[in-house]
C-alpha positions as YAML, in Angstrom:
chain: A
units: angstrom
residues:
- id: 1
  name: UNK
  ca: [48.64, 6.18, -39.51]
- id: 2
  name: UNK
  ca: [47.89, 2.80, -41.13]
- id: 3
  name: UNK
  ca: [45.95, 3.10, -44.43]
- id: 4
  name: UNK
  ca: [42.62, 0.64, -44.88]
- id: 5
  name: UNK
  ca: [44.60, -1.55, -47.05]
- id: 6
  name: UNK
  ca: [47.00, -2.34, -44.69]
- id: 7
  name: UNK
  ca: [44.87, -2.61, -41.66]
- id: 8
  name: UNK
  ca: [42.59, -5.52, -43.53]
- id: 9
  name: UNK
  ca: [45.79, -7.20, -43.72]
- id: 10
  name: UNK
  ca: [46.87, -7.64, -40.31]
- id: 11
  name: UNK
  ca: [42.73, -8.30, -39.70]
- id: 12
  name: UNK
  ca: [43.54, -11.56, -42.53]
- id: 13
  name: UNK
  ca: [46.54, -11.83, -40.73]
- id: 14
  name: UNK
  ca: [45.37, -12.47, -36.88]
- id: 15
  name: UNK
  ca: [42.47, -14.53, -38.22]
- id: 16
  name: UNK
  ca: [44.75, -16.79, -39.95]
- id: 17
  name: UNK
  ca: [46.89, -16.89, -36.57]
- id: 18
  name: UNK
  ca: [43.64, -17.31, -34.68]
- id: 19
  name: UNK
  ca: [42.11, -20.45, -36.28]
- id: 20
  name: UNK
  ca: [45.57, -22.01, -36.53]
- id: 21
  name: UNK
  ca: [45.37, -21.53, -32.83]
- id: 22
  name: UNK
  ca: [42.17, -23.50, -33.07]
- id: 23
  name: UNK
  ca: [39.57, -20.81, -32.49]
- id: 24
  name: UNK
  ca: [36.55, -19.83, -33.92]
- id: 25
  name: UNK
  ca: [35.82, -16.98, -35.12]
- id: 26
  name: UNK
  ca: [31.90, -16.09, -35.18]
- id: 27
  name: UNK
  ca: [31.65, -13.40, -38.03]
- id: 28
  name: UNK
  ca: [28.45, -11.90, -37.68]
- id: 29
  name: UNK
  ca: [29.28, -10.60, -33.99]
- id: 30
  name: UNK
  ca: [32.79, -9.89, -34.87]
- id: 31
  name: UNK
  ca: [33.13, -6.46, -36.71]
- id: 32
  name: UNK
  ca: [36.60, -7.01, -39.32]
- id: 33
  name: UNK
  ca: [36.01, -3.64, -41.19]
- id: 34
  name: UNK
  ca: [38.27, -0.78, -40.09]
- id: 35
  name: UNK
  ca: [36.29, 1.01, -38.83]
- id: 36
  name: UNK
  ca: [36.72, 4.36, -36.34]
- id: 37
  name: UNK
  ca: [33.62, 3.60, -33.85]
- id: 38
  name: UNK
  ca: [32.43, 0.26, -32.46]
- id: 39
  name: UNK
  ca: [29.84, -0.64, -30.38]
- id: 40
  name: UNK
  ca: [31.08, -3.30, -27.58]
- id: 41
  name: UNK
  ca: [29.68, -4.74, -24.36]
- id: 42
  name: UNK
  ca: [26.86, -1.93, -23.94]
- id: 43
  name: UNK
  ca: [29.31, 1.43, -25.20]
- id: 44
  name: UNK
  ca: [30.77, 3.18, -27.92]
- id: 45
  name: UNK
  ca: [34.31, 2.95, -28.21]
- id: 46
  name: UNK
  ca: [36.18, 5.65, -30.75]
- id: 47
  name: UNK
  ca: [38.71, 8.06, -30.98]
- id: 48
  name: UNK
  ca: [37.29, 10.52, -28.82]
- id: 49
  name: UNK
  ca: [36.49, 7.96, -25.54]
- id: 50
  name: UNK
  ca: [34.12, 5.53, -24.60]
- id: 51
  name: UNK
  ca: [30.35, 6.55, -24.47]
- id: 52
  name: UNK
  ca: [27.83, 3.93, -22.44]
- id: 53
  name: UNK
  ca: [24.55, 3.75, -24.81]
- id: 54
  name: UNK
  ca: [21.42, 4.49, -24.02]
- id: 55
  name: UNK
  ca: [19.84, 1.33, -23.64]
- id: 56
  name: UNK
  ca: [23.24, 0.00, -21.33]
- id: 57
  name: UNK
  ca: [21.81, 3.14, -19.32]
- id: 58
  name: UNK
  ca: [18.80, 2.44, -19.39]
- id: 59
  name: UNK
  ca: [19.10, -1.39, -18.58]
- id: 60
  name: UNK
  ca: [20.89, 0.01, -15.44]
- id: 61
  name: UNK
  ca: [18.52, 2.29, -13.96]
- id: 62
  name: UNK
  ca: [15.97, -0.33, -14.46]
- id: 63
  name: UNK
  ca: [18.35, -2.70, -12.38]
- id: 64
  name: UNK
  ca: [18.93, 0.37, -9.67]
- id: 65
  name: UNK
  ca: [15.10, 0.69, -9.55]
- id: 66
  name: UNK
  ca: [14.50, -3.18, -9.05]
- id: 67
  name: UNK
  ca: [16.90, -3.23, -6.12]
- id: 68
  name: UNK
  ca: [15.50, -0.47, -4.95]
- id: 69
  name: UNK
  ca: [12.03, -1.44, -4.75]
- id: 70
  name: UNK
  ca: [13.24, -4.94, -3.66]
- id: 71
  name: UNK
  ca: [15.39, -4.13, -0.90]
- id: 72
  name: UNK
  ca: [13.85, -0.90, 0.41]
- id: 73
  name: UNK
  ca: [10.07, -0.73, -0.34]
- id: 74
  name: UNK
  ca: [8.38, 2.42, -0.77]
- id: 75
  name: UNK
  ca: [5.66, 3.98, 0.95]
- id: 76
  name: UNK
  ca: [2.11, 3.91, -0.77]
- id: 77
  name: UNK
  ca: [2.19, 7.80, -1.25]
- id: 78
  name: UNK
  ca: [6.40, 7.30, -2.51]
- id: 79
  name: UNK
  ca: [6.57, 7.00, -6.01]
- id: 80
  name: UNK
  ca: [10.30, 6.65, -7.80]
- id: 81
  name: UNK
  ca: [10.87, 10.02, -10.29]
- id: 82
  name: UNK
  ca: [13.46, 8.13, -12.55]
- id: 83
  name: UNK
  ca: [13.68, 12.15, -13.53]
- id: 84
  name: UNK
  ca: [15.10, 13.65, -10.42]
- id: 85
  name: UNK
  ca: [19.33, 14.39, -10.01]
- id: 86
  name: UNK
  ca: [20.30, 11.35, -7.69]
- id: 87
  name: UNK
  ca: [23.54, 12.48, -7.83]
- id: 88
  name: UNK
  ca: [23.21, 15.01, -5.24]
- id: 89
  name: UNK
  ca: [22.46, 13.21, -2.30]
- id: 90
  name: UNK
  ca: [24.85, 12.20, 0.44]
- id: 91
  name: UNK
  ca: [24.62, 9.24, -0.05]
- id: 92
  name: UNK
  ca: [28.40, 7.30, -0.88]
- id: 93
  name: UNK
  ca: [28.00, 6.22, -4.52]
- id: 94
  name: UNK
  ca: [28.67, 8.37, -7.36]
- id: 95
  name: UNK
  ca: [25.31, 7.37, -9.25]
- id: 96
  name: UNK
  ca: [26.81, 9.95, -12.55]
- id: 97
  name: UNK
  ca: [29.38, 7.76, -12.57]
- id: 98
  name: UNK
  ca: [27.26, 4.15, -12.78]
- id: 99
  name: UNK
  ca: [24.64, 5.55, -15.06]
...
């Protein structure tokens, strides 16, 4: 196991490498802290896995019901219950799995 000490010196290490290399590093996006959870493109990342977050979630289902309502329109009397367990139909996507 690496101790803090020693990971912030390979972090001042690859920067160095990187803006010899000629790039750019854009600190307030870029998290240089050891750290043991980090939030990334919409999911926690940690030890344990990779969790989506809530609003990634949420930002799908939204995109599910646009296409939805888009490409198959509902009846006046339909009404989409963002509630119910999609998950059990037949149909041949795993919706647990995208959302």
């Amino acid at each position: 196991m690496f101790s803090i000490k020693k990971l912030k010196a390979l972090v001042k290490e690859l920067l160095d490498k990187l803006k010899r290399a000629g790039w750019t590093i854009n600190r307030e996006k870029s998290v240089l802290k050891p750290s043991s959870r980090l939030g990334f493109l919409g999911a926690n990342w940690d030890e344990e896995g990779v969790e989506r977050t809530k609003e990634a979630s949420d930002a799908i289902w939204q995109l599910l019901k646009e296409v939805t309502l888009k490409d198959f329109p509902l009846e006046k009397d339909e009404e989409i219950d963002s509630s119910s367990d999609l998950s059990s139909s037949d149909d041949e996507f795993d919706l647990d799995f995208i959302c």
